[in-house]
Residue frames as a rotation matrix with the C-alpha (Angstrom) as fourth column:
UNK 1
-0.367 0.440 0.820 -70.71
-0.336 0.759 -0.557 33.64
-0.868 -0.480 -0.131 64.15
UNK 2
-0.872 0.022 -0.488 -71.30
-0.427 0.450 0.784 31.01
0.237 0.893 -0.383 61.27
UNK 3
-0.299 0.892 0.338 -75.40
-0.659 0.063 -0.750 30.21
-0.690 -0.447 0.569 61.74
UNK 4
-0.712 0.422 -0.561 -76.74
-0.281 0.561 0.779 26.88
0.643 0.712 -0.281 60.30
UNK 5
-0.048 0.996 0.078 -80.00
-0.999 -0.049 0.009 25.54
0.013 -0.077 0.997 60.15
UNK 6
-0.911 -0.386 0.149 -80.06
-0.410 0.887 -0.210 21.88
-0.051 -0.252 -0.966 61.55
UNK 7
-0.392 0.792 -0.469 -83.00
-0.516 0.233 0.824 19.83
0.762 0.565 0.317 59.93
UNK 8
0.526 0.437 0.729 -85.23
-0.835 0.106 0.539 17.16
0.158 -0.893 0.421 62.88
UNK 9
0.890 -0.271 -0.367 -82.71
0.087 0.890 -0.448 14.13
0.448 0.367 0.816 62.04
UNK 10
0.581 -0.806 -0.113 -79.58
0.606 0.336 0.721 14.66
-0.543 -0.487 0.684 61.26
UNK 11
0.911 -0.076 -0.404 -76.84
-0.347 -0.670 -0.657 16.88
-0.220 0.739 -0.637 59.64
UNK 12
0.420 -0.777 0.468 -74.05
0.420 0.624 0.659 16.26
-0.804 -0.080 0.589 57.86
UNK 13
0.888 -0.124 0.443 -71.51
0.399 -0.272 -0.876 17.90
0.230 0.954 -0.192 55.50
UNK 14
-0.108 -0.990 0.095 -68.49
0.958 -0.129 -0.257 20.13
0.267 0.064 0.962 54.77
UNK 15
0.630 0.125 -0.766 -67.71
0.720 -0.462 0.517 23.20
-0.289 -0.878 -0.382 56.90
UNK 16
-0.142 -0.673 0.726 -65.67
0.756 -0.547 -0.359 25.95
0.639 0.498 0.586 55.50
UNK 17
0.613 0.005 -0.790 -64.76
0.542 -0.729 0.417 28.84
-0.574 -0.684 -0.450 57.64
UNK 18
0.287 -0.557 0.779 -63.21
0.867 -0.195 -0.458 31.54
0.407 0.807 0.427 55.36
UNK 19
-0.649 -0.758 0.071 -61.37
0.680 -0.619 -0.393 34.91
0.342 -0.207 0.917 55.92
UNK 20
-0.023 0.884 0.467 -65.41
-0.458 -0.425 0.781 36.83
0.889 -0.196 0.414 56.28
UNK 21
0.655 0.750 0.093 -66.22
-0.325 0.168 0.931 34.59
0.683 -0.640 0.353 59.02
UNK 22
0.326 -0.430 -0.841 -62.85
0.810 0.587 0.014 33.84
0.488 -0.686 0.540 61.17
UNK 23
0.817 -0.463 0.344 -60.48
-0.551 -0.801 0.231 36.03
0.169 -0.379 -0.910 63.35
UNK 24
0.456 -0.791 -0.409 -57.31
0.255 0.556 -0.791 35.71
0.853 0.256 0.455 63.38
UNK 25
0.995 -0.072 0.072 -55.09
-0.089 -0.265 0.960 35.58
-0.050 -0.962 -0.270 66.64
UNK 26
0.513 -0.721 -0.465 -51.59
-0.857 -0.463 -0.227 35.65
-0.052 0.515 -0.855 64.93
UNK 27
-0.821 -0.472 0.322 -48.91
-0.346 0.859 0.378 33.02
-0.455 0.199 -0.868 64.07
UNK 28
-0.734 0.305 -0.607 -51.22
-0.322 0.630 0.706 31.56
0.598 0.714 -0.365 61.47
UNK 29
-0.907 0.363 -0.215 -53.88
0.419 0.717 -0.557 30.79
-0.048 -0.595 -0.802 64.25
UNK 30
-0.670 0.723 0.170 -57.75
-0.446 -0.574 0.687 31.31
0.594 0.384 0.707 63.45
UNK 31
-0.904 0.379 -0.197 -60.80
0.415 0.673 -0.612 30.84
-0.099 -0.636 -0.766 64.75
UNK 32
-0.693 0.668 0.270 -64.86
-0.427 -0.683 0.592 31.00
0.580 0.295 0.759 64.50
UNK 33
-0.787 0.387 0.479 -67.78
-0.412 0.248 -0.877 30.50
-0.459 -0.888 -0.036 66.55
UNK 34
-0.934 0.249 -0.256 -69.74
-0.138 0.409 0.902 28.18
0.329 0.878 -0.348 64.91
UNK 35
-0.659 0.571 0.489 -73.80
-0.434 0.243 -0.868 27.98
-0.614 -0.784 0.088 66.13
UNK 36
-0.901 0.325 -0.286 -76.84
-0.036 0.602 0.798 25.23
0.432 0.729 -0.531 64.87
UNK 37
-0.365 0.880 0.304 -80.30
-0.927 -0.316 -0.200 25.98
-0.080 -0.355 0.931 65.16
UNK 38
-0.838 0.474 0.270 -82.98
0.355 0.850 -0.389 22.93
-0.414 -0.230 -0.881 65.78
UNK 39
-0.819 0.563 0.114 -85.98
-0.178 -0.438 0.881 23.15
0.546 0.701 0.459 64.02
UNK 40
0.020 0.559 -0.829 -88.16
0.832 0.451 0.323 21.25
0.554 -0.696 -0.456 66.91
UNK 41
-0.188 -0.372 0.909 -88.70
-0.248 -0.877 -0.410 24.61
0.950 -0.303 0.073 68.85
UNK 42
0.963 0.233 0.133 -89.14
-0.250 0.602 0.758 22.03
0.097 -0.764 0.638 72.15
UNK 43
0.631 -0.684 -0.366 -85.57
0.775 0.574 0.264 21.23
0.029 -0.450 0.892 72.32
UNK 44
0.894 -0.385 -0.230 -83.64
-0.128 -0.711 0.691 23.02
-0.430 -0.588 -0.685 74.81
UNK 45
-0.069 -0.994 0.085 -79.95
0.605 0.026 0.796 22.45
-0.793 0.106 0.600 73.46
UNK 46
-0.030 -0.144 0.989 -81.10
0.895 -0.444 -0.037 24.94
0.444 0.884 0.142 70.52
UNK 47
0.695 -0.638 -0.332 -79.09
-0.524 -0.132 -0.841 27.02
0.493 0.759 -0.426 69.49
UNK 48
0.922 -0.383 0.052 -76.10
0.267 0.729 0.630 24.78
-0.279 -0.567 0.775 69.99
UNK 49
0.807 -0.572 0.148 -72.60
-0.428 -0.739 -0.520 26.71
0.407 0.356 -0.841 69.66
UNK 50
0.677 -0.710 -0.195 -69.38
0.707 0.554 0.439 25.59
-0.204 -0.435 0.877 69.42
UNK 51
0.780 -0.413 -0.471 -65.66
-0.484 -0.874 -0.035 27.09
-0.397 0.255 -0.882 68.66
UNK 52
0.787 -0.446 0.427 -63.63
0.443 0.889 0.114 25.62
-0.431 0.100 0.897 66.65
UNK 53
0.488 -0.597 -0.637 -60.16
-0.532 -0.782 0.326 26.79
-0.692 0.180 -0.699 65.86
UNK 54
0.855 -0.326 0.402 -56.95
0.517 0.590 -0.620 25.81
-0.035 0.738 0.674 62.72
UNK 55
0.177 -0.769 -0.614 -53.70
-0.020 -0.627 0.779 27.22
-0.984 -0.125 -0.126 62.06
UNK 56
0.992 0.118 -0.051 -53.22
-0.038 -0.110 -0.993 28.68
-0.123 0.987 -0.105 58.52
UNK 57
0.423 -0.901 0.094 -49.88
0.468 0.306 0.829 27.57
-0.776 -0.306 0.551 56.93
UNK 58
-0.149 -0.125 0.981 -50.13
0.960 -0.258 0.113 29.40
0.239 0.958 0.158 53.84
UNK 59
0.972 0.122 -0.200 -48.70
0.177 -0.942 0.284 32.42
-0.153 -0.312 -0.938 55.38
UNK 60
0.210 -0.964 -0.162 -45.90
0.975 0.194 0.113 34.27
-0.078 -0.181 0.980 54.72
UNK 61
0.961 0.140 -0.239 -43.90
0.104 -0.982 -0.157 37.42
-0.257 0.126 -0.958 55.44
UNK 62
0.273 -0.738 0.617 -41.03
0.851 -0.114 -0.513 39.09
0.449 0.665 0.597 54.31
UNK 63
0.359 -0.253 -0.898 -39.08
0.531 -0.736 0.420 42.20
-0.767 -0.628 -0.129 56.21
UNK 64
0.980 -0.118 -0.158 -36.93
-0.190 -0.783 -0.593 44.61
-0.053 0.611 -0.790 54.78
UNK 65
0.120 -0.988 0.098 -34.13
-0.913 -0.071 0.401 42.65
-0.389 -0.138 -0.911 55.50
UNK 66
0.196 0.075 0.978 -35.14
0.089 0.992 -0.094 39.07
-0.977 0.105 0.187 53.88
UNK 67
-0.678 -0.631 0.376 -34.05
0.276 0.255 0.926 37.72
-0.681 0.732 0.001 50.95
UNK 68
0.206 0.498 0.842 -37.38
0.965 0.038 -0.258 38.62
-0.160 0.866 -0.473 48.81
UNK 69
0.735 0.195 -0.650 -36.71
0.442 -0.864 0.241 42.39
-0.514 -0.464 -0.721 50.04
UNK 70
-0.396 -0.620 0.678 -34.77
0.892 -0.436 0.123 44.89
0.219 0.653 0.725 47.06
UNK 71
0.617 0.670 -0.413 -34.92
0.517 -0.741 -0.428 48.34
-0.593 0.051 -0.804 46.69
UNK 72
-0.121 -0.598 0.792 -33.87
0.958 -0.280 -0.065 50.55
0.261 0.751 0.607 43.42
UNK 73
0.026 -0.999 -0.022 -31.77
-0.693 -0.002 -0.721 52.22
0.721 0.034 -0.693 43.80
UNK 74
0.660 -0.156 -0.735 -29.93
0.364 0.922 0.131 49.23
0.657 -0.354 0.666 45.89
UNK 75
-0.443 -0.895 -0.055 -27.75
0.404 -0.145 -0.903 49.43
0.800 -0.423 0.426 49.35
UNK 76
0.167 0.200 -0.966 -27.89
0.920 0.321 0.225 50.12
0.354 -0.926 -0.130 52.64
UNK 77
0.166 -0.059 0.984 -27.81
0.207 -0.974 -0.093 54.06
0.964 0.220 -0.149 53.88
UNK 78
-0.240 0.245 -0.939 -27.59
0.955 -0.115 -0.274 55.62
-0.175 -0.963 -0.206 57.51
UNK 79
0.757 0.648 0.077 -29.04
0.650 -0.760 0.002 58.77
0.060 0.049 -0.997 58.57
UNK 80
0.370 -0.433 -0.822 -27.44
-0.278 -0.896 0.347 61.64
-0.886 0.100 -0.452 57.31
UNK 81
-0.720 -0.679 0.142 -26.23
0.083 0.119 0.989 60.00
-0.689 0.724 -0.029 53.98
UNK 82
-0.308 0.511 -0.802 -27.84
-0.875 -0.483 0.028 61.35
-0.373 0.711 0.596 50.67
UNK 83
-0.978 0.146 -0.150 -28.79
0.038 0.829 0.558 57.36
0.206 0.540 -0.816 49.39
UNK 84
-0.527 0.784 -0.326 -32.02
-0.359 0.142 0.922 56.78
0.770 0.604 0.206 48.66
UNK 85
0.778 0.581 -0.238 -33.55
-0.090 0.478 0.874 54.18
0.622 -0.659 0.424 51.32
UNK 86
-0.250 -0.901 0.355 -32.01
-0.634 -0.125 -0.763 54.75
0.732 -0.416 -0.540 54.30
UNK 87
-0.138 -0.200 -0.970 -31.58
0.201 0.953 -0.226 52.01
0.970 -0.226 -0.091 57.14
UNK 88
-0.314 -0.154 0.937 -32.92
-0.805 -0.481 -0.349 52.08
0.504 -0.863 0.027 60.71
UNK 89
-0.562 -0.218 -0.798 -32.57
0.120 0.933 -0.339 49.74
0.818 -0.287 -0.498 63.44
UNK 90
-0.980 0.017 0.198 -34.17
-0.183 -0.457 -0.870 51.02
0.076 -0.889 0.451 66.70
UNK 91
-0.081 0.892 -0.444 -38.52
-0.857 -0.290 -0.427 50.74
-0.510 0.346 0.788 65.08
UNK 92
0.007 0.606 -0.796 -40.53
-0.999 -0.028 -0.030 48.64
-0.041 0.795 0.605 63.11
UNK 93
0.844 0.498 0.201 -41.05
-0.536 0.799 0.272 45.22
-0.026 -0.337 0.941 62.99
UNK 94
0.821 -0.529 -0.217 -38.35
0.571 0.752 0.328 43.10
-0.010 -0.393 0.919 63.93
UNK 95
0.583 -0.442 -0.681 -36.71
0.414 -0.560 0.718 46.31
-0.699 -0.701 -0.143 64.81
UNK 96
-0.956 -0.293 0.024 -35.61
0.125 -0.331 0.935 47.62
-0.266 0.897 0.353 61.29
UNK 97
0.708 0.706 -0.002 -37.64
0.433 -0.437 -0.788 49.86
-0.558 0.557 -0.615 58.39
UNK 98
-0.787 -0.456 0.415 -36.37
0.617 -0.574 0.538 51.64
-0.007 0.680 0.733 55.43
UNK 99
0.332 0.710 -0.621 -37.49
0.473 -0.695 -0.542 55.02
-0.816 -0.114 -0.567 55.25
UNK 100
-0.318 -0.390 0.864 -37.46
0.934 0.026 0.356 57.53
-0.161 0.920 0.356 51.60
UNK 101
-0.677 0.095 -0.730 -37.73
0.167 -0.946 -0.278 61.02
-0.717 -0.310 0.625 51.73
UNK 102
0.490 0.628 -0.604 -40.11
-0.206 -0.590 -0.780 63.40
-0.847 0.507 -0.160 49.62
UNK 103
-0.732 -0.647 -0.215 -39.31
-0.156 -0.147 0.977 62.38
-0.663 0.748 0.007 46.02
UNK 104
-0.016 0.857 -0.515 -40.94
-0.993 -0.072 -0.089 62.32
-0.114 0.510 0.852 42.59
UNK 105
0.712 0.472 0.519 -41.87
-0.435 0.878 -0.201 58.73
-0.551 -0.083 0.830 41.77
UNK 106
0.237 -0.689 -0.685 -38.97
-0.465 0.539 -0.703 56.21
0.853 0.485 -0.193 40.19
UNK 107
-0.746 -0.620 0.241 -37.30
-0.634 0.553 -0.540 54.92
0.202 -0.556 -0.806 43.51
UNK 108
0.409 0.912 -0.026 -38.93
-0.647 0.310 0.697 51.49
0.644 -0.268 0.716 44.80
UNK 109
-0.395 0.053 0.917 -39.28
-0.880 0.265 -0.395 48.78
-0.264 -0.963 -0.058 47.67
UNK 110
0.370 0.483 -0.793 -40.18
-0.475 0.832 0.285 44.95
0.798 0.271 0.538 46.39
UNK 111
-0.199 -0.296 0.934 -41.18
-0.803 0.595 0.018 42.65
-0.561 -0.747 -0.356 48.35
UNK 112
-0.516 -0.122 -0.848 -40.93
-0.768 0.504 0.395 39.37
0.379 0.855 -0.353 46.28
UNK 113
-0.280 0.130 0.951 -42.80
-0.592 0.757 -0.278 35.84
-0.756 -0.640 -0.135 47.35
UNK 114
-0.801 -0.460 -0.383 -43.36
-0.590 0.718 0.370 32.38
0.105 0.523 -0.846 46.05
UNK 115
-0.386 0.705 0.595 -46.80
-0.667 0.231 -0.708 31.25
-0.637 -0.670 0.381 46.29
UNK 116
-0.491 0.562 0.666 -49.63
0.585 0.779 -0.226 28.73
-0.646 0.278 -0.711 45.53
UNK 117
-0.633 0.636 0.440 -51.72
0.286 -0.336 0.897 29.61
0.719 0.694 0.031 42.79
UNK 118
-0.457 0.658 -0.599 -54.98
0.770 0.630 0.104 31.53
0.446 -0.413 -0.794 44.78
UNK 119
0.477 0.324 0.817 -56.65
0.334 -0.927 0.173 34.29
0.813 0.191 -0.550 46.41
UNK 120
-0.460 -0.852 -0.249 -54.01
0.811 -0.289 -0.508 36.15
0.361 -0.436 0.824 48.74
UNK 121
0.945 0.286 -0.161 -54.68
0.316 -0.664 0.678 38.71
0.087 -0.691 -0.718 51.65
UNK 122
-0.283 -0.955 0.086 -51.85
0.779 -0.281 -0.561 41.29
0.560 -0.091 0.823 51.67
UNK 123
0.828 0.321 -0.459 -51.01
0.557 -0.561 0.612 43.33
-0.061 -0.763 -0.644 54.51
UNK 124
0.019 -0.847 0.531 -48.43
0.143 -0.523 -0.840 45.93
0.990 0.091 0.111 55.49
UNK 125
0.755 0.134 -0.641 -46.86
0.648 -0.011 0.761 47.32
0.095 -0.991 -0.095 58.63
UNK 126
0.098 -0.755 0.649 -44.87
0.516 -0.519 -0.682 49.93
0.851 0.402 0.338 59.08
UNK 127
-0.406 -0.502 -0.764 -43.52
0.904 -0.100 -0.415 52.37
0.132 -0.859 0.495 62.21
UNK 128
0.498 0.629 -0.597 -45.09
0.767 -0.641 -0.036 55.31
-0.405 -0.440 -0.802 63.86
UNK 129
0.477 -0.346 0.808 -44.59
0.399 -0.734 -0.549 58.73
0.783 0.584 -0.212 62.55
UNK 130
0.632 -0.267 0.728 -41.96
-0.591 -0.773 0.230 60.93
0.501 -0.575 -0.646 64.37
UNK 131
0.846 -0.505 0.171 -39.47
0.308 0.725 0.616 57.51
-0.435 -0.469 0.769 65.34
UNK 132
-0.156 -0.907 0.391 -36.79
0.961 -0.048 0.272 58.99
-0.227 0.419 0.879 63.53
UNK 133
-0.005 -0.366 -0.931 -35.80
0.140 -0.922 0.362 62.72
-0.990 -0.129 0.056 62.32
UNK 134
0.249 0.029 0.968 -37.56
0.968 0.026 -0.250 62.52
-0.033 0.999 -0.022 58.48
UNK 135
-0.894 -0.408 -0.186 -36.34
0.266 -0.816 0.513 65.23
-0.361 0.409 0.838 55.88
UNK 136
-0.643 0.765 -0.049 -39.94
-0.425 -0.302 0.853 65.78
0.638 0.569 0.519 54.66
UNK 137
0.008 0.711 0.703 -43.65
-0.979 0.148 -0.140 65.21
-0.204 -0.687 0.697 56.58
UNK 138
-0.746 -0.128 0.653 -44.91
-0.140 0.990 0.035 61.33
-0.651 -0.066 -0.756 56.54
UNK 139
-0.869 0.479 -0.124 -46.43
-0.161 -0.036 0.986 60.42
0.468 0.877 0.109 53.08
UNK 140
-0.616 0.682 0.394 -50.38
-0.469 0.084 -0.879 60.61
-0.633 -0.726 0.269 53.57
UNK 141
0.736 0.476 -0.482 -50.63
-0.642 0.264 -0.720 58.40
-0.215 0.839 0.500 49.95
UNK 142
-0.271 -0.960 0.067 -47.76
-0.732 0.251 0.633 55.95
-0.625 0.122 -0.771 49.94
UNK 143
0.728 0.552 -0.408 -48.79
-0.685 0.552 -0.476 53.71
-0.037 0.626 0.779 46.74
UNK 144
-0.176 -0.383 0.907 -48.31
-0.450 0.851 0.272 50.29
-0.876 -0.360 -0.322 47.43
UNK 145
0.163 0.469 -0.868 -48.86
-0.951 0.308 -0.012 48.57
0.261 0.828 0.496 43.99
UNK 146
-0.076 -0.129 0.989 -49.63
-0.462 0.883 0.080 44.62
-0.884 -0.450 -0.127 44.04
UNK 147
-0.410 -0.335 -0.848 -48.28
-0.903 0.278 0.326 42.31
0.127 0.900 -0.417 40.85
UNK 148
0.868 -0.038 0.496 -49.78
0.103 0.989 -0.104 38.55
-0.486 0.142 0.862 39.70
UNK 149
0.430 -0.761 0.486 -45.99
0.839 0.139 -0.526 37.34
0.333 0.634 0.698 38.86
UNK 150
-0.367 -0.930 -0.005 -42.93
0.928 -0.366 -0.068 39.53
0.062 -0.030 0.998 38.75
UNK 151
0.252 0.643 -0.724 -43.84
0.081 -0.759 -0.646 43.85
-0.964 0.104 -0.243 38.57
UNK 152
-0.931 -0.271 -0.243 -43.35
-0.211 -0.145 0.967 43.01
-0.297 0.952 0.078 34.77
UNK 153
-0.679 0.695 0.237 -46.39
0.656 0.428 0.622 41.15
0.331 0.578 -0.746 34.73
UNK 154
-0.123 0.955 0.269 -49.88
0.622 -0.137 0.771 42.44
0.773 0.262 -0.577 35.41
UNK 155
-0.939 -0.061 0.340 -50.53
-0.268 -0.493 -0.828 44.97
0.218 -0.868 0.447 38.11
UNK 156
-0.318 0.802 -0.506 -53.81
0.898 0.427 0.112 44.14
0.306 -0.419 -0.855 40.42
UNK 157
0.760 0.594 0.264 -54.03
0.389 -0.741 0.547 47.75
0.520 -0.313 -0.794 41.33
UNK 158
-0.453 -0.881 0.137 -52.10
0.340 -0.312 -0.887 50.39
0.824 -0.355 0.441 42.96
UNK 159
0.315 0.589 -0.744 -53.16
0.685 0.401 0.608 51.48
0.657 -0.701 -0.278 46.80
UNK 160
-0.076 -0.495 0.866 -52.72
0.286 -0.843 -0.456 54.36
0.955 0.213 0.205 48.54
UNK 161
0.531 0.148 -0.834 -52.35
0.819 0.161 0.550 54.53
0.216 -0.976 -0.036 52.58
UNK 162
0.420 -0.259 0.870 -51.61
-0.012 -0.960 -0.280 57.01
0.908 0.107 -0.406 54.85
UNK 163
-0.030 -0.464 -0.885 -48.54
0.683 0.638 -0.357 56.48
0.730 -0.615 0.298 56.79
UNK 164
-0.583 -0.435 0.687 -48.98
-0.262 -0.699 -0.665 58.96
0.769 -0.567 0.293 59.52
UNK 165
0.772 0.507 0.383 -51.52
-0.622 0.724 0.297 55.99
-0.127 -0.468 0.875 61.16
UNK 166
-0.720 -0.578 0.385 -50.50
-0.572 0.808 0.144 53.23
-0.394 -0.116 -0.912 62.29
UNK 167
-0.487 0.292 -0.823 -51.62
-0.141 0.903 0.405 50.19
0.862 0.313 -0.398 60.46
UNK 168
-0.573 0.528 0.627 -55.11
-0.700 0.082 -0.709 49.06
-0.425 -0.846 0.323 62.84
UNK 169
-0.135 0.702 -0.699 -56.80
-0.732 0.405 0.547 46.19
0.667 0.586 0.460 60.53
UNK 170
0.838 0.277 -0.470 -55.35
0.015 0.849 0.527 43.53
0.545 -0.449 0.708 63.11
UNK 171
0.422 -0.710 0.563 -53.09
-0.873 -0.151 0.463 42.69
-0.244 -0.687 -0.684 65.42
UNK 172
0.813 0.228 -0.535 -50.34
-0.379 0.905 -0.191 39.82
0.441 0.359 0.823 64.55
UNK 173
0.419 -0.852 0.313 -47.32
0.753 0.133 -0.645 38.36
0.508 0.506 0.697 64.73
UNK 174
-0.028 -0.428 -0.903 -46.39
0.833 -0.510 0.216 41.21
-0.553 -0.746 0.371 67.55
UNK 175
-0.855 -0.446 -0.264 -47.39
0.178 -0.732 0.658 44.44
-0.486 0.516 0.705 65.18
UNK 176
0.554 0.681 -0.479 -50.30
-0.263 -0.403 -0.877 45.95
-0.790 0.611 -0.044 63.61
UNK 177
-0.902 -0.403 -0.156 -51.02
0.095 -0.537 0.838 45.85
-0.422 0.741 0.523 60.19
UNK 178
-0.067 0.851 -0.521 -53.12
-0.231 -0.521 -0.822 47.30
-0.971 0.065 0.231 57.54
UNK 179
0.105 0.442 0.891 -54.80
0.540 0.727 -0.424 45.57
-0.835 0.526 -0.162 54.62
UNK 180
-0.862 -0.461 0.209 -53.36
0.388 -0.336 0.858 46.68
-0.326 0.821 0.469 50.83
UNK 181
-0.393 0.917 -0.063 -57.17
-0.835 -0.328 0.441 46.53
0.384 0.226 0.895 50.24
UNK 182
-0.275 0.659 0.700 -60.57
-0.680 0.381 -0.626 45.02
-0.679 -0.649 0.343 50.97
UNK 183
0.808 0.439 -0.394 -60.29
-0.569 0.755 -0.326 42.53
0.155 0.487 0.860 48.35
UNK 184
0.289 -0.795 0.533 -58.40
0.383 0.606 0.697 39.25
-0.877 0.003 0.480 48.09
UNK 185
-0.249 -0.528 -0.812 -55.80
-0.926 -0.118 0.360 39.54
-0.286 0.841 -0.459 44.94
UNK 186
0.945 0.328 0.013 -56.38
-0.197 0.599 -0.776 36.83
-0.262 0.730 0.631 42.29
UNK 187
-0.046 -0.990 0.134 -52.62
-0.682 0.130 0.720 34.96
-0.730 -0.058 -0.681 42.08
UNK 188
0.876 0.464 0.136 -52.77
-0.350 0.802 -0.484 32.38
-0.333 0.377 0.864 39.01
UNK 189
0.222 -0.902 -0.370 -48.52
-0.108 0.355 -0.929 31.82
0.969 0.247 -0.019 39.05
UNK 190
0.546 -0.488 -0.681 -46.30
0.827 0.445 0.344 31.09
0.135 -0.751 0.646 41.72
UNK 191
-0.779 -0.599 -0.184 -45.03
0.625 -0.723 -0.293 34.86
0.042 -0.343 0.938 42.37
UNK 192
0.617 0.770 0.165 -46.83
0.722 -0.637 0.271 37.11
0.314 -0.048 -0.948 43.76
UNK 193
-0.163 -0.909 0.385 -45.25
0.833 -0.336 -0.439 41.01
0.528 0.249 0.812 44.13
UNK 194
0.734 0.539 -0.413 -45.88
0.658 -0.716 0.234 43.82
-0.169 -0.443 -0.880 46.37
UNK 195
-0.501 -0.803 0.322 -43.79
0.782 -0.580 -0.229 47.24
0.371 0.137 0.918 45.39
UNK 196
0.702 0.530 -0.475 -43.90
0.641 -0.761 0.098 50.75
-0.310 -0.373 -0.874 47.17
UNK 197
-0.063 -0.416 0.907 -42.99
0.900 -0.418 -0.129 53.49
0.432 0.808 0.401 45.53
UNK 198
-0.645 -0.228 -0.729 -42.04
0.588 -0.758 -0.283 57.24
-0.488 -0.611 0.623 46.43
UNK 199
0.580 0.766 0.278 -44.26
0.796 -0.605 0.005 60.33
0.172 0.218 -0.961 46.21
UNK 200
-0.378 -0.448 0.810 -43.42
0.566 -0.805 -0.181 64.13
0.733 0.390 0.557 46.19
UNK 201
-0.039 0.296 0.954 -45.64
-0.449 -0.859 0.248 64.92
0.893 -0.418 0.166 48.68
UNK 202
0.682 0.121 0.721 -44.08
-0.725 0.238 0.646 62.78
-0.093 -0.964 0.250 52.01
UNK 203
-0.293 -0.524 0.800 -41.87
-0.862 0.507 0.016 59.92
-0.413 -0.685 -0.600 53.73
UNK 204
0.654 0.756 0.024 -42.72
-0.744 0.636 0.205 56.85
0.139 -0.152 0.978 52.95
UNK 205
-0.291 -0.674 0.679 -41.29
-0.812 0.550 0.197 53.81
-0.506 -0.494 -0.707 55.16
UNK 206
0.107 0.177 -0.978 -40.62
-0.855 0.518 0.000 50.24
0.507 0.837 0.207 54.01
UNK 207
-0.218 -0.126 0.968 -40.96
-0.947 0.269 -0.178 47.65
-0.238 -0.955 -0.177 56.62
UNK 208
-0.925 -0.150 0.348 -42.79
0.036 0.880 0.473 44.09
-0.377 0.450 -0.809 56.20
UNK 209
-0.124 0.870 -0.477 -45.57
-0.963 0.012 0.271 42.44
0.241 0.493 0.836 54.13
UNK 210
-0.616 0.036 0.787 -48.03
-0.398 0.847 -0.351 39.70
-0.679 -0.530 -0.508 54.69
UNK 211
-0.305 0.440 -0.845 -49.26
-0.795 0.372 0.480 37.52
0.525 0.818 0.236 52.31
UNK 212
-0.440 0.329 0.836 -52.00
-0.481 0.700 -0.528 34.93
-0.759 -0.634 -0.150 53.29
UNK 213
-0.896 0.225 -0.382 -53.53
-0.324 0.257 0.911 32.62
0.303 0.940 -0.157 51.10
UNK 214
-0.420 0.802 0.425 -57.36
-0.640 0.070 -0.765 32.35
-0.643 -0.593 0.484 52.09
UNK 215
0.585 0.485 0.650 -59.05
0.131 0.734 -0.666 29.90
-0.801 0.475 0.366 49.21
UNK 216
-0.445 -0.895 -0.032 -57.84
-0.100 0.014 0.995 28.56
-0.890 0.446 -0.095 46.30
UNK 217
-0.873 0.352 -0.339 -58.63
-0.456 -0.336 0.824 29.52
0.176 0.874 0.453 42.18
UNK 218
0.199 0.964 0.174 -62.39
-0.009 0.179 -0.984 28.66
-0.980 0.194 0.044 41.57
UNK 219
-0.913 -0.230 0.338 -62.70
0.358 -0.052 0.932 27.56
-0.197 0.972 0.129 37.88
UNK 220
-0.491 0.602 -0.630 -65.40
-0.374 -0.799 -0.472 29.62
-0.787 0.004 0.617 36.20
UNK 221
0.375 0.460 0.804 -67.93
0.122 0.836 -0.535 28.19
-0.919 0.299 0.258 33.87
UNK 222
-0.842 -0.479 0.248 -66.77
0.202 0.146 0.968 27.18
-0.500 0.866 -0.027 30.04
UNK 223
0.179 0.747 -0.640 -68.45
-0.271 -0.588 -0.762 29.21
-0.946 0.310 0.097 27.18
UNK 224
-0.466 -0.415 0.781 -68.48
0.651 0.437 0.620 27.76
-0.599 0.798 0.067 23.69
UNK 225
0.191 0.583 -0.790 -70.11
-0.579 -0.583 -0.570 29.51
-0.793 0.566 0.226 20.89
């Protein structure tokens, strides 16, 4: 609930409902309960609450089968074959996941995307443990790492989750998922990168990512000296 304070006249201004104060009900659809106190404590319509809802278009995901979606080594596997990321159909969102045994770190998972300059909610999603016959337990640290630009440029941080949960931040889009982290990412190019990478001590699966864009760059004040 977004609480404003409604002078004895009249009010009047710009509304902003941001990622703190909505809820999201998937497909890009949000929504917040907005209420306005009266200062006149004689008038019965105070508080006065509405809801007001938007659809966010500056969403986007990416599977394990879309075109931003690589993984290095490269190629498709089935179970029982010694490749890297192997290929299952049967689980995970839109019924497919790559999954990567116990290994030391070098193999990865990019997901690639094209965005607006801005701050950027990234999620994940990924399939219950025990949907398939893994060679090693489910990772309980898979490190997601999240790039401004290509994974040449800058890393934002690397993120560690523990796939033997499902993913419980929200519900979208038909699928749980679970927030890279509790900040937004800072995007200032037009690529933004998410890579998962393999560990030594578990599974880790490769399924889809959301990227949301929630506000755009703030310029910060100018310092001369």
């Amino acid at each position: 609930v977004l609480s404003l304070a409604m002078p004895t006249r009249w009010l009047s201004g710009l509304l902003t409902l941001d990622a703190a104060t909505v809820t999201s009900f998937g497909n890009g659809l949000v929504g917040g309960q907005v209420e306005i106190m009266h200062d006149e404590p004689n008038t019965v319509e105070s508080p006065f609450t509405f809801f007001v809802t938007g659809t966010i278009t500056n969403e986007q995901m990416s599977d394990n089968e879309d075109a931003g979606f690589t993984t290095s080594p490269s190629g498709l596997a089935d179970v029982g074959l010694p490749q890297a990321w192997r290929y299952h159909t049967h689980a995970g969102f839109q019924t497919d996941f790559r999954q990567h045994a116990a290994a030391a770190p070098g193999d990865t998972a990019t997901w690639t995307f094209t965005v607006t300059p801005g701050l950027y909610r990234v999620s994940a999603t990924w399939p219950a443990a025990g949907v398939v016959p893994f060679t090693s337990p489910m990772a309980t640290a898979a490190p997601f790492s999240v790039f401004n630009g290509p994974t040449a440029s800058t890393n934002l941080g690397t993120f560690r989750h523990n796939q033997q949960v499902l993913p419980n931040d929200f519900t979208a889009d038909g699928t749980t998922w679970e927030d890279i982290a509790q900040d937004l990412f800072r995007i200032t190019g037009t690529t933004l990168t998410v890579q998962l990478g393999t560990t030594s001590t578990g599974t880790v699966l490769a399924d889809a990512i959301k990227v949301e864009r929630v506000a755009g760059l703030t310029a910060g004040p100018e310092v001369r000296v």
